[in-house]
C-alpha positions as a Markdown table, in Angstrom:
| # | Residue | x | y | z |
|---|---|---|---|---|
| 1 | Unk | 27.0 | 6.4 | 66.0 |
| 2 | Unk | 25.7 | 3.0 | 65.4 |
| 3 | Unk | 26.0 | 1.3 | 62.0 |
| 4 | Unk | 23.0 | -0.2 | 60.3 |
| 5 | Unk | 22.5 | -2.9 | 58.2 |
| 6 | Unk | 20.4 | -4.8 | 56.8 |
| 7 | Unk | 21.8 | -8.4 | 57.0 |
| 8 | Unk | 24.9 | -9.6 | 58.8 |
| 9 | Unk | 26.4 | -13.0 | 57.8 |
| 10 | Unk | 28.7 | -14.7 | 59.9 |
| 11 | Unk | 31.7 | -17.3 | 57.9 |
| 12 | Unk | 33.1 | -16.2 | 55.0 |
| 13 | Unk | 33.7 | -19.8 | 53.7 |
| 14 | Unk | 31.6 | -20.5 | 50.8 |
| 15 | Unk | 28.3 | -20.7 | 52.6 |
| 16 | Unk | 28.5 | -17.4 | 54.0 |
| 17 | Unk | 29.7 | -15.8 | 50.6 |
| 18 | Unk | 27.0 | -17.2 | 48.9 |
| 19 | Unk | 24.6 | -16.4 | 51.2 |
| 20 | Unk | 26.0 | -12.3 | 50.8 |
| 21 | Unk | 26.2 | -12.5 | 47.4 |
| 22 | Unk | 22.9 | -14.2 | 47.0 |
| 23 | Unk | 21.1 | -11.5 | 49.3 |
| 24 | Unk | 22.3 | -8.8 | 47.4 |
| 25 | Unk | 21.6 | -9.8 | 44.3 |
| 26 | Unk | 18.2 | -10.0 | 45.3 |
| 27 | Unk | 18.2 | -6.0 | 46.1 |
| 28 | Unk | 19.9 | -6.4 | 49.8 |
| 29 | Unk | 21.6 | -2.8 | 49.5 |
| 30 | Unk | 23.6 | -3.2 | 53.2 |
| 31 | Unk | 24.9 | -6.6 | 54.0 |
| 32 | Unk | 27.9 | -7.1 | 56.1 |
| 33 | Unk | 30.1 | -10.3 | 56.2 |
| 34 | Unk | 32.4 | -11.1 | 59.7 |
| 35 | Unk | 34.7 | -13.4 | 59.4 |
| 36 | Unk | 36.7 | -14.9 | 62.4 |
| 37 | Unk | 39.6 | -15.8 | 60.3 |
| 38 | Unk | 42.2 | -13.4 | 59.0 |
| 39 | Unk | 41.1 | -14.4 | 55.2 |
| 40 | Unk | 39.4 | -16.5 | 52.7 |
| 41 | Unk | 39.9 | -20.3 | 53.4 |
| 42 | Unk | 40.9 | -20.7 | 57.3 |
| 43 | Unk | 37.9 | -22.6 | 58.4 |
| 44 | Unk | 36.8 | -25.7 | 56.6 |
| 45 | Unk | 36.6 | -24.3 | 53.2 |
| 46 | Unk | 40.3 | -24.0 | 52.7 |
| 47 | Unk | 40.7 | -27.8 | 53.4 |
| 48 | Unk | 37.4 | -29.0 | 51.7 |
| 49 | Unk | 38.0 | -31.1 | 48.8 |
| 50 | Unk | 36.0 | -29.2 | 46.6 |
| 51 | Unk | 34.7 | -32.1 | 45.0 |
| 52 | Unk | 31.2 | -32.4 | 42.7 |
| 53 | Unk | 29.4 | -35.1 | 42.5 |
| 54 | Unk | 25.5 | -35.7 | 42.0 |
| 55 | Unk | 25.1 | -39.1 | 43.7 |
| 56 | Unk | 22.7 | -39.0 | 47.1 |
| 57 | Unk | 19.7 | -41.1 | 48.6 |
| 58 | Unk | 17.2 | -38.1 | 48.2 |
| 59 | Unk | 15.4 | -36.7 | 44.8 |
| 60 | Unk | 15.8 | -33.4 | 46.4 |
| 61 | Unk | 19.9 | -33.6 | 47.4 |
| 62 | Unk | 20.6 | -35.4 | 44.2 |
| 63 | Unk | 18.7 | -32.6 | 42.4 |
| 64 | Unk | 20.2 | -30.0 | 44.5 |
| 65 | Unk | 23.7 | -31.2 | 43.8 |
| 66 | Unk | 22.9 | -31.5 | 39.9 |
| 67 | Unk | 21.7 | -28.2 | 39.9 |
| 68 | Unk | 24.6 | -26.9 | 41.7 |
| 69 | Unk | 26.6 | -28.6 | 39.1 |
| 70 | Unk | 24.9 | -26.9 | 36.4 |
| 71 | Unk | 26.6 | -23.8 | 37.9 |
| 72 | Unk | 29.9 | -24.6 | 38.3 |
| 73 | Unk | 30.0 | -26.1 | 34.1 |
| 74 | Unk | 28.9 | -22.6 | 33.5 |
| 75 | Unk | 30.4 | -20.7 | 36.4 |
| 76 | Unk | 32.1 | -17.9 | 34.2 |
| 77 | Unk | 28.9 | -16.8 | 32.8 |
| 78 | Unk | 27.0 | -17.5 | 35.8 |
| 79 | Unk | 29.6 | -15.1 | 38.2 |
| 80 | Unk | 29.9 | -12.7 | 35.1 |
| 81 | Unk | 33.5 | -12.9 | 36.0 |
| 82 | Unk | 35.7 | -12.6 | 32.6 |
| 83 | Unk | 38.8 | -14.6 | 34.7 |
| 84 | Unk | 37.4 | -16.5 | 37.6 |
| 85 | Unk | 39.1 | -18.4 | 39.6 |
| 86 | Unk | 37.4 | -21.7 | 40.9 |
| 87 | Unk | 39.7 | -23.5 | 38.2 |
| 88 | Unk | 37.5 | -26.7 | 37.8 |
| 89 | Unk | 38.1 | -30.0 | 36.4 |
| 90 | Unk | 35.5 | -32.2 | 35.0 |
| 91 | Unk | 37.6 | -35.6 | 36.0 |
| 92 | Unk | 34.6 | -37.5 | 36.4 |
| 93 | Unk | 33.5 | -38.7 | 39.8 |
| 94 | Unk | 33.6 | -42.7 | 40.1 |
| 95 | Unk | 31.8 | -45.2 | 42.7 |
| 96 | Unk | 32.6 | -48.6 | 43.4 |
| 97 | Unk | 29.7 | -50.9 | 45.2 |
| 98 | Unk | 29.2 | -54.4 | 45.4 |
| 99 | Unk | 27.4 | -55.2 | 42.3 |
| 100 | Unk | 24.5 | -56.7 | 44.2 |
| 101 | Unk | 24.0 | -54.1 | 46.5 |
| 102 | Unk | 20.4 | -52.9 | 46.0 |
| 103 | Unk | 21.6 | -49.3 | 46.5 |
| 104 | Unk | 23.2 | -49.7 | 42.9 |
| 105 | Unk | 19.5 | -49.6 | 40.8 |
| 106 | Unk | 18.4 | -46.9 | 43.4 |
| 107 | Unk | 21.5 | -44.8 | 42.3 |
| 108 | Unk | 20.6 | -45.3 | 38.6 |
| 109 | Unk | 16.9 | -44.6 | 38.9 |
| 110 | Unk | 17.3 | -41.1 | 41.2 |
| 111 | Unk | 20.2 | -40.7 | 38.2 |
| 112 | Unk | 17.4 | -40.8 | 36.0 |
| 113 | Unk | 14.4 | -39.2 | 37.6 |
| 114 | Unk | 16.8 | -36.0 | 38.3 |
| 115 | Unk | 18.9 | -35.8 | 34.8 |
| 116 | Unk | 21.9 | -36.5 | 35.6 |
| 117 | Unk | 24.2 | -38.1 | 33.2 |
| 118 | Unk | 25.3 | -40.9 | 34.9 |
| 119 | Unk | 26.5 | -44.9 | 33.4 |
| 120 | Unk | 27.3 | -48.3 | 35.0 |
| 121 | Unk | 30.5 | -49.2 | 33.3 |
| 122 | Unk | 31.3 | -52.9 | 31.4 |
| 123 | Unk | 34.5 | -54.5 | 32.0 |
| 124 | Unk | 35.5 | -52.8 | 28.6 |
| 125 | Unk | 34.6 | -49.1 | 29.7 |
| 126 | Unk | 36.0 | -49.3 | 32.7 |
| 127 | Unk | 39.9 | -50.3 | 31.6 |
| 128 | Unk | 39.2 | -48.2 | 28.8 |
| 129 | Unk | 38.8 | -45.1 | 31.0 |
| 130 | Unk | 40.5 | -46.0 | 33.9 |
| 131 | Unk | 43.5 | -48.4 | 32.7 |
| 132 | Unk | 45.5 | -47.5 | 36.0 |
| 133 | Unk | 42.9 | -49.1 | 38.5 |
| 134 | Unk | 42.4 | -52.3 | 39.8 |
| 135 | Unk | 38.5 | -53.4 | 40.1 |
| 136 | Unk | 38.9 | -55.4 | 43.3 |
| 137 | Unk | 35.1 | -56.6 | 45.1 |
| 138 | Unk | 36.6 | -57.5 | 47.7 |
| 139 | Unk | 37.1 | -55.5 | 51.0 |
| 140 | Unk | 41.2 | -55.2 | 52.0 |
| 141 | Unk | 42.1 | -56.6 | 54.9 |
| 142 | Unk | 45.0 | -55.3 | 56.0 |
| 143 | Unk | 45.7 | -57.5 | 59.0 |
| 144 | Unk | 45.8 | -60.6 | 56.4 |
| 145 | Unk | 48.9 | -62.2 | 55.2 |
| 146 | Unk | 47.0 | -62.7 | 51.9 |
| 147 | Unk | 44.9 | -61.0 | 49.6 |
| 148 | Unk | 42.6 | -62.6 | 47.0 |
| 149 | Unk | 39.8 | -60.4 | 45.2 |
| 150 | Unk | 36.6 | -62.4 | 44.2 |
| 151 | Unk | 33.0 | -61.1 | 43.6 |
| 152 | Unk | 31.1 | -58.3 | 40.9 |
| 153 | Unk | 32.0 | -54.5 | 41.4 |
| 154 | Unk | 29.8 | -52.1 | 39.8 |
| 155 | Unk | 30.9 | -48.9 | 38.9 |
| 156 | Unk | 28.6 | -46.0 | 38.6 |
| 157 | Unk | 30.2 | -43.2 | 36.3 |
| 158 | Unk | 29.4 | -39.8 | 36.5 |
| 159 | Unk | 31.4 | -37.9 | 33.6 |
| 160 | Unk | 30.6 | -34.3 | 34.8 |
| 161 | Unk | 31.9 | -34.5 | 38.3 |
| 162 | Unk | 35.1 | -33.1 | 39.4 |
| 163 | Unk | 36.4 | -30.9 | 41.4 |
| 164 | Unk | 37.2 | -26.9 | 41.5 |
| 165 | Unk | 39.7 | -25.0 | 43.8 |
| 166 | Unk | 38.1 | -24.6 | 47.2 |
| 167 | Unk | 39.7 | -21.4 | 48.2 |
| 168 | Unk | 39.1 | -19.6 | 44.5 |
| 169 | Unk | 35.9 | -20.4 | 44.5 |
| 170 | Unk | 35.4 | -18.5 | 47.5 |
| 171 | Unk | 37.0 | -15.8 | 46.1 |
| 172 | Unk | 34.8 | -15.6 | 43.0 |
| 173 | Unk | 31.7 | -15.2 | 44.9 |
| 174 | Unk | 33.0 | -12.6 | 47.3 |
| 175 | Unk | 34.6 | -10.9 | 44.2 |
| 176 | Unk | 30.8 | -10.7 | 42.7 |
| 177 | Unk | 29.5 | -9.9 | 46.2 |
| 178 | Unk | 31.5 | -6.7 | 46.9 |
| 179 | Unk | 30.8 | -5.7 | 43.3 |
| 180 | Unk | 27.2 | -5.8 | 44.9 |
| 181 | Unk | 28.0 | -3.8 | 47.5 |
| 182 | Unk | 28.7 | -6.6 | 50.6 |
| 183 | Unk | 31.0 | -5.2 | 53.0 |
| 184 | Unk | 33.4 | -8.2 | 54.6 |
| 185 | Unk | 35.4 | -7.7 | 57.9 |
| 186 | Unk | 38.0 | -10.4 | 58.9 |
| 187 | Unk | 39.2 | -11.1 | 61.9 |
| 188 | Unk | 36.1 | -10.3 | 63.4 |
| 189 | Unk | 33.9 | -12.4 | 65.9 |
| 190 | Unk | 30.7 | -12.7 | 67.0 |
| 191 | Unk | 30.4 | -11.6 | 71.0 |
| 192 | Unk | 26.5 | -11.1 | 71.2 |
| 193 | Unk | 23.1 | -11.1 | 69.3 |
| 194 | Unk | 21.2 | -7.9 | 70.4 |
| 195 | Unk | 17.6 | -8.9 | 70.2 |
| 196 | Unk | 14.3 | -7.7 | 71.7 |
| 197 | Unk | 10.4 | -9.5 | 71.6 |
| 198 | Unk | 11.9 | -12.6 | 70.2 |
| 199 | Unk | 13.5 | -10.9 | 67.5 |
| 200 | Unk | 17.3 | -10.3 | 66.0 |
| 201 | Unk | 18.0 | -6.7 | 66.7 |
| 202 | Unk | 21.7 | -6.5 | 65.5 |
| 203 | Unk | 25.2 | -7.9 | 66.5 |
| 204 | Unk | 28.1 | -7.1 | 69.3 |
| 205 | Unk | 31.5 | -8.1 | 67.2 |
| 206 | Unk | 35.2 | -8.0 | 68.7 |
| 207 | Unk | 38.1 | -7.1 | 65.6 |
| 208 | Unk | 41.7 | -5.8 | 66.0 |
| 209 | Unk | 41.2 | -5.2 | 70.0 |
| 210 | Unk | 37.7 | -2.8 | 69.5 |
| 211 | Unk | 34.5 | -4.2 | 70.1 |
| 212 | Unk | 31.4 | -2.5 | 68.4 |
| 213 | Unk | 27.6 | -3.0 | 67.9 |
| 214 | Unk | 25.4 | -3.0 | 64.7 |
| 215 | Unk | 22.3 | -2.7 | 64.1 |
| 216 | Unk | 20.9 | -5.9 | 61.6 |
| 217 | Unk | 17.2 | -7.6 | 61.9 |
| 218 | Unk | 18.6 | -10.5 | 59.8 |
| 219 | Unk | 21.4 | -12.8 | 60.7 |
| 220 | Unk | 22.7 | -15.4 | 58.4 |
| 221 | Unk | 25.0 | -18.2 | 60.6 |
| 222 | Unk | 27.1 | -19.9 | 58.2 |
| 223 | Unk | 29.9 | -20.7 | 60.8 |
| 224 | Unk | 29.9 | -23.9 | 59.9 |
| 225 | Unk | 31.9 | -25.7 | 62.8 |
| 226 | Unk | 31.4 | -22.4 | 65.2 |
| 227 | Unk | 27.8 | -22.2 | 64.1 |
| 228 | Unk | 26.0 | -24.1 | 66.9 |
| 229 | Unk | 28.7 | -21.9 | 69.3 |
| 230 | Unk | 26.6 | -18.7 | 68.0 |
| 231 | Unk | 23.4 | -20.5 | 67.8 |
| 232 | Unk | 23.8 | -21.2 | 72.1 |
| 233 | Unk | 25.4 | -17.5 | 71.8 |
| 234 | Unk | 21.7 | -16.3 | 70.8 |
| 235 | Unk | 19.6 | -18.7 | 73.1 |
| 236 | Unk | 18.3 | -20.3 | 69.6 |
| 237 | Unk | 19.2 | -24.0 | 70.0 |
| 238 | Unk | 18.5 | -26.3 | 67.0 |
| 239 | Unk | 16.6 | -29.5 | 67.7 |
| 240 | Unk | 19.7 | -31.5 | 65.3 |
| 241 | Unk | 22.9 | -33.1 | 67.1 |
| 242 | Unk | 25.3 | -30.9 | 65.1 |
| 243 | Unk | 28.5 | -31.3 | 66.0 |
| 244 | Unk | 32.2 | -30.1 | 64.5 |
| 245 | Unk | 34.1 | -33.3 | 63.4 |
| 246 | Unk | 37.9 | -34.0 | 62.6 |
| 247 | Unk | 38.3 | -35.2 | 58.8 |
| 248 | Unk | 41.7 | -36.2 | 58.3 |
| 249 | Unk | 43.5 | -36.6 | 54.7 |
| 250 | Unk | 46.6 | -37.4 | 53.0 |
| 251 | Unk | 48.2 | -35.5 | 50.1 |
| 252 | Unk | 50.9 | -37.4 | 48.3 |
| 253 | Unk | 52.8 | -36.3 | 45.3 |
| 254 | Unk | 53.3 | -39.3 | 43.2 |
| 255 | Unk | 56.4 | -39.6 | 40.5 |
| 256 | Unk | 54.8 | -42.3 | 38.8 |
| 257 | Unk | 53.3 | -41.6 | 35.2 |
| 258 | Unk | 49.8 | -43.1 | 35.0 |
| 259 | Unk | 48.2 | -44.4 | 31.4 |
| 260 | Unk | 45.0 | -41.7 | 32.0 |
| 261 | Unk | 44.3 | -38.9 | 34.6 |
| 262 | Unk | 42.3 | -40.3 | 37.6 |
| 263 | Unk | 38.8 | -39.0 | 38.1 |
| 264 | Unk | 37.6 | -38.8 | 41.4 |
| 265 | Unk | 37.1 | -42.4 | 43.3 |
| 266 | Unk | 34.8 | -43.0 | 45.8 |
| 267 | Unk | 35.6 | -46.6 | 47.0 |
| 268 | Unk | 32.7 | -47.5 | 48.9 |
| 269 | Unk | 34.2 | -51.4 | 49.1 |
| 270 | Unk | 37.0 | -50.0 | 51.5 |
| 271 | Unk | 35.5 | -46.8 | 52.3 |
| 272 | Unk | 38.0 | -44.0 | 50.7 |
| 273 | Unk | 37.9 | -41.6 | 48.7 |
| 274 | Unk | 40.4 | -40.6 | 46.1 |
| 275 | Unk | 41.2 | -37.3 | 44.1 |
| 276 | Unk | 43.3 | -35.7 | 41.7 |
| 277 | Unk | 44.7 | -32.4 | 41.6 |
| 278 | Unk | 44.9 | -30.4 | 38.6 |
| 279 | Unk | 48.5 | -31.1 | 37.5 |
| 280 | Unk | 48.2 | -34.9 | 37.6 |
| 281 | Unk | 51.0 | -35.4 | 40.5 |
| 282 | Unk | 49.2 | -35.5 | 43.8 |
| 283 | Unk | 46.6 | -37.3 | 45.0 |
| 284 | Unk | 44.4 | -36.4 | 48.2 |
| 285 | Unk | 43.4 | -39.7 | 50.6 |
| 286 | Unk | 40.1 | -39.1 | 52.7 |
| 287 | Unk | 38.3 | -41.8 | 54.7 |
| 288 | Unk | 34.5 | -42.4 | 55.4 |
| 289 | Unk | 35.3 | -45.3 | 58.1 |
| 290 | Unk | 33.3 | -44.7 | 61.2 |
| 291 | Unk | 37.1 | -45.1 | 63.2 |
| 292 | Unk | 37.8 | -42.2 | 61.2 |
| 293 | Unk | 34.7 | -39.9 | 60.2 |
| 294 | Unk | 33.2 | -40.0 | 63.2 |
| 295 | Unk | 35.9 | -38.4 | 65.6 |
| 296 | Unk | 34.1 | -35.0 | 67.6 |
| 297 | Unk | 35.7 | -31.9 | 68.6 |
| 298 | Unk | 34.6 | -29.9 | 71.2 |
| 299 | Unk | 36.4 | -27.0 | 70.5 |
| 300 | Unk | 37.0 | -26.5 | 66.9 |
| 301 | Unk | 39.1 | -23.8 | 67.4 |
| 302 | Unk | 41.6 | -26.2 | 69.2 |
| 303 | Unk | 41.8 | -29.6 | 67.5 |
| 304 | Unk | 44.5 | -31.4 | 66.1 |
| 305 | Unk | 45.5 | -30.2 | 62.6 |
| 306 | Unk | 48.1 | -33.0 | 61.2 |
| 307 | Unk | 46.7 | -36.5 | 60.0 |
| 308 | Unk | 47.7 | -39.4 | 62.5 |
| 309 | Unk | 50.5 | -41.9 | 61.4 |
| 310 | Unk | 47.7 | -45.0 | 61.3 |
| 311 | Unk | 45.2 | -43.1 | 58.7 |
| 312 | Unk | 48.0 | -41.8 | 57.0 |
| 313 | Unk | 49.4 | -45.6 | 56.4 |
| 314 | Unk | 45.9 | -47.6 | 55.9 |
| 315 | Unk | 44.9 | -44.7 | 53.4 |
| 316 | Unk | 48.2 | -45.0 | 51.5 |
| 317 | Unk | 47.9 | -49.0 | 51.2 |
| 318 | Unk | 43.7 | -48.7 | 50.1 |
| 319 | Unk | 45.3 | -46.6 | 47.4 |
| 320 | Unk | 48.3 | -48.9 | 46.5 |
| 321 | Unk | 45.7 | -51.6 | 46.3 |
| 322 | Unk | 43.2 | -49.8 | 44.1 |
| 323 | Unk | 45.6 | -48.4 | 41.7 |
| 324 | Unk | 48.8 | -50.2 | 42.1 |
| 325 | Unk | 51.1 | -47.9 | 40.0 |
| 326 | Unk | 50.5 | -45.6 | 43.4 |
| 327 | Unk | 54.1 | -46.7 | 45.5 |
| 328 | Unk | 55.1 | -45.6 | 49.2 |
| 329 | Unk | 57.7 | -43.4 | 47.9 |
| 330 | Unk | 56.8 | -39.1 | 46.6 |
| 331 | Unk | 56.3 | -36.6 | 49.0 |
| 332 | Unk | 53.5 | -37.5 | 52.0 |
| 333 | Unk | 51.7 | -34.9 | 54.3 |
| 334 | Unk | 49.4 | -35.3 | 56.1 |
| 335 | Unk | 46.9 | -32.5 | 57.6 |
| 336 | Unk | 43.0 | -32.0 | 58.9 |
| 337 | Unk | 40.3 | -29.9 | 58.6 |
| 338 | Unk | 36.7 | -30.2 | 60.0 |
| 339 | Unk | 33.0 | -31.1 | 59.1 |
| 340 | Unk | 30.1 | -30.0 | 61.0 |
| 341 | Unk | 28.3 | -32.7 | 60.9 |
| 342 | Unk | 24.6 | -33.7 | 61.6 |
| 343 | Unk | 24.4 | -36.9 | 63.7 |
| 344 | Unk | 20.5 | -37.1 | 63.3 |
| 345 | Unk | 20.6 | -37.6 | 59.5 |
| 346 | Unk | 23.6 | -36.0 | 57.8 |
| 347 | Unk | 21.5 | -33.2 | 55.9 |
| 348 | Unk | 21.9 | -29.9 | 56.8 |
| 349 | Unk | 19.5 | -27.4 | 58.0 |
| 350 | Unk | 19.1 | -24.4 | 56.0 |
| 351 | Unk | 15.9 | -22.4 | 58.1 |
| 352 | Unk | 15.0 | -19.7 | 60.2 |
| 353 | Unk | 15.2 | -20.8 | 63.8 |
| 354 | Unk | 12.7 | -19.7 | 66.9 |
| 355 | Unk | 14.8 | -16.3 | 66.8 |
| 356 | Unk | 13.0 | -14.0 | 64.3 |
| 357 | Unk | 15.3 | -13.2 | 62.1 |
| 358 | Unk | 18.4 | -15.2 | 62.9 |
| 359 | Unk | 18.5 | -17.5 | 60.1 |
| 360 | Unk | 21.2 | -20.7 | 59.7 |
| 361 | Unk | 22.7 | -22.9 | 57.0 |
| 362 | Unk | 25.3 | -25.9 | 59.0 |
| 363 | Unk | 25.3 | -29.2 | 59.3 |
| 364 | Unk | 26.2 | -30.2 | 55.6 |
| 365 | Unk | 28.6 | -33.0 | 57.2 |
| 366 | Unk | 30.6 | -33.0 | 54.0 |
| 367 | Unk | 28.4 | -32.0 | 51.5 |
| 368 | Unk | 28.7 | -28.3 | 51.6 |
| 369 | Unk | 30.5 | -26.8 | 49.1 |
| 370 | Unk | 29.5 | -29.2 | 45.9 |
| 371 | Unk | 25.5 | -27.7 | 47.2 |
| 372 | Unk | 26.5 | -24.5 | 48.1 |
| 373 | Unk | 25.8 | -22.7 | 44.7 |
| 374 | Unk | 22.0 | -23.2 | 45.4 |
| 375 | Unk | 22.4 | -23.1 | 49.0 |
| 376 | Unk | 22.5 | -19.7 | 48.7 |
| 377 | Unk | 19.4 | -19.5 | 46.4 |
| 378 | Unk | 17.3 | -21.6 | 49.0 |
| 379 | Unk | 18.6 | -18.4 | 51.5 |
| 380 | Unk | 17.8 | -15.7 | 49.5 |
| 381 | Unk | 14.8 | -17.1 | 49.0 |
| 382 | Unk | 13.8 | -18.0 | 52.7 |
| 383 | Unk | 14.8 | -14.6 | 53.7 |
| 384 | Unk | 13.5 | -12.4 | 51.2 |
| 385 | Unk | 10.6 | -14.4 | 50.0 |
| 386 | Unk | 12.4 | -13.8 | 46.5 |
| 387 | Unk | 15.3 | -15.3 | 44.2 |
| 388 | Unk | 18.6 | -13.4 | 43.9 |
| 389 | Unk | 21.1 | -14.7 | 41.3 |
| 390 | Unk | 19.2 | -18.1 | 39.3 |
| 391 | Unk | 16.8 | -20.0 | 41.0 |
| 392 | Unk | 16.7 | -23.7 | 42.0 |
| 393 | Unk | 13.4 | -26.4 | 42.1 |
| 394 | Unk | 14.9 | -27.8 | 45.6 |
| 395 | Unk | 11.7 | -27.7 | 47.8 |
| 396 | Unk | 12.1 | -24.8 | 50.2 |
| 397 | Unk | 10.9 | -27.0 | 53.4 |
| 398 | Unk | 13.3 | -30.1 | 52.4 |
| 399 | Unk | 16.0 | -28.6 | 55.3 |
| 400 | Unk | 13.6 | -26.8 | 57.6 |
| 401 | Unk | 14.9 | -27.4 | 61.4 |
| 402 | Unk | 11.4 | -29.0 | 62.4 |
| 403 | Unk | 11.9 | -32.1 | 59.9 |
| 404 | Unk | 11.8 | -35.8 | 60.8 |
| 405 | Unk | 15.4 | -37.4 | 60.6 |
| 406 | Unk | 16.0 | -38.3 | 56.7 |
| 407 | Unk | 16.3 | -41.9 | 55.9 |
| 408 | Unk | 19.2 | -42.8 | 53.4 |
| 409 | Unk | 20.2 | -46.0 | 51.3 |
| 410 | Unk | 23.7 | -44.8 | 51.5 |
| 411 | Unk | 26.2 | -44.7 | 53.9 |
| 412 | Unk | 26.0 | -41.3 | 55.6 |
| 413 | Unk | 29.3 | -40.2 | 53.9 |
| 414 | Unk | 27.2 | -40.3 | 51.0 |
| 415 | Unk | 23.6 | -40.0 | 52.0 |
């Protein structure tokens, strides 16, 4: 006998579990999860840096990421879980631009126009709150002899940012999905959509050496890097370059006692980013360089998991230099995860493509899981033509597939 359902979603990262959880909270009574991985966190999830931060080109992103923000401040109440999980830390999320850059008053009006609580810090504020950094202008050069820092930095404080646990958060959401009902498989693929006049039918999927099909007229593809594999899979191509891309980082465990916890740094002068962890020890190194942020897979389930020795060293100085307490010695690794990025504009797509019922949410090169709490609104609301859990104001057409490229201010790191 054939199962039945009435939505499948493919990735249990934290797009596909918000996308389950948001379905059934909107009266989806049958909605299966498959998951290639053998749990929660083996695809980019697990390595994402979990950070939140409201600080984008676009009204609509800036207010998507605000709202998603909202949620995670109140995410207890908002899961209706009595001991979630997600664990997050309001650090505060930092930027550091030249002060003349013009991208600087666009920041603070869209800060603004949105609601987000947002300030430019004075000399004063800034050692004040952050006594362990240096507020260099000027760019490192690391193949100079000699470094001397001139110029204005401005420094755009965001006091609500922070960052959660990537994989708990996950957990929490399918925790509150399967209370709803959702059914999740792991170590399950995708080996066919079954359609007929245009439309999704159901699913062939391959788990623990069986193969079996189901009957679905919705499927959600949240496979992030393997998403445009199950896109070609069901002859539904998206017009978007989206492509899976290395993004290296560096976690070092640091014996040195800072003055104040670090929030989150975003040094756009030198192009890192910096975080915390929750016990004040270890800090995690990512780049936004185009040498580095730019590198494509073709096959993101082969690709090279370990950070190479030149990031690892560049990133390590960058930090050294911005907060000098940070020395070479503590415990290094080194590791990678991926981004599926979108070399058109850097925005995702979150639509229903020329497949009748075969709906997808990738692309998010990087941005994912600090909009994924009203990703999943902007699904169930696409799919059912109704809200499931909260609602959001993010214009439903803003990441239809059939847009013009977005133009950003920013870099696309942060666009």
């Amino acid at each position: 006998m054939v199962q039945s359902y009435d939505a499948v979603v493919v990735g249990a990262g934290i797009m596909g579990a918000m996308a389950a959880m948001q379905l059934a909270s909107g009266g989806v009574e049958r909605v299966l999860v498959v998951e290639k991985g053998p749990g929660v966190g083996f695809g980019s999830t697990g390595k994402s840096n979990a950070i939140f931060r409201q600080t984008y080109s676009h009204f609509e992103t800036c207010l998507m990421a605000h709202e998603s923000l909202r949620i995670m401040l109140n995410w207890a109440d908002f899961m209706e879980l009595k001991t979630p999980r997600a664990a997050y830390r309001d650090s505060g999320v930092v930027f550091l631009l030249p002060r003349e850059d013009p991208a600087v008053e666009r920041i603070m009006n869209m800060h603004k126009a949105v609601g987000v609580k947002s300030q430019l810090l004075d000399v004063y504020e800034r050692k004040r709150l952050m006594p362990d950094v240096d507020f260099c202008a000027t760019p490192l050069d690391l193949e100079a002899e000699a470094h001397e820092c001139g110029g204005e930095l401005a420094v755009i404080y965001e006091p609500d940012g922070g960052f959660a646990d990537p994989v708990g958060t996950t957990e929490d959401v399918l925790e509150v999905a399967r209370r709803l009902g959702v059914e999740v498989r792991f170590n399950t693929r995708v080996t066919a959509v079954l359609q007929a006049s245009g439309r999704v039918m159901g699913v062939e999927i391959a788990g623990g050496g069986n193969s079996e099909r189901l009957h679905a007229p919705i499927l959600i593809n949240c496979a992030g890097p393997w998403a445009m594999g199950l896109n070609a899979l069901a002859g539904a191509p998206l017009p978007q370059r989206i492509v899976p891309m290395r993004a290296q980082k560096v976690a070092k465990r640091h014996p040195e006692r800072l003055k104040k916890r670090l929030p989150v740094i975003n040094d756009l002068i030198n192009g890192f980013n910096l975080r915390p962890d929750n016990t004040g020890t270890q800090i995690f190194l990512s780049s936004f360089q185009e040498k580095y942020a730019r590198e494509v897979v073709p096959n993101p389930d082969e690709y090279n998991d370990s950070a190479d020795p030149d990031f690892r060293e560049e990133n390590l100085v960058m930090a050294h230099h911005r907060v000098p307490t940070f020395q070479a010695r503590g415990e290094i690794t080194g590791y990678s995860g991926l981004y599926t990025v979108n070399l058109d504009d850097n925005h995702p797509v979150i639509d229903e493509t020329e497949l009748w019922g075969l709906y997808v949410a990738c692309g998010f090169s990087g941005h994912g899981f600090k909009l994924s709490p009203v990703v999943g609104m902007l699904i169930a609301q696409k799919v059912l033509g109704q809200w499931g859990r909260g609602k959001t104001d993010v214009p439903l057409d803003f990441f239809n597939r059939d847009r013009a490229p977005l133009k950003s201010f920013m870099s696309g790191f942060f666009s």
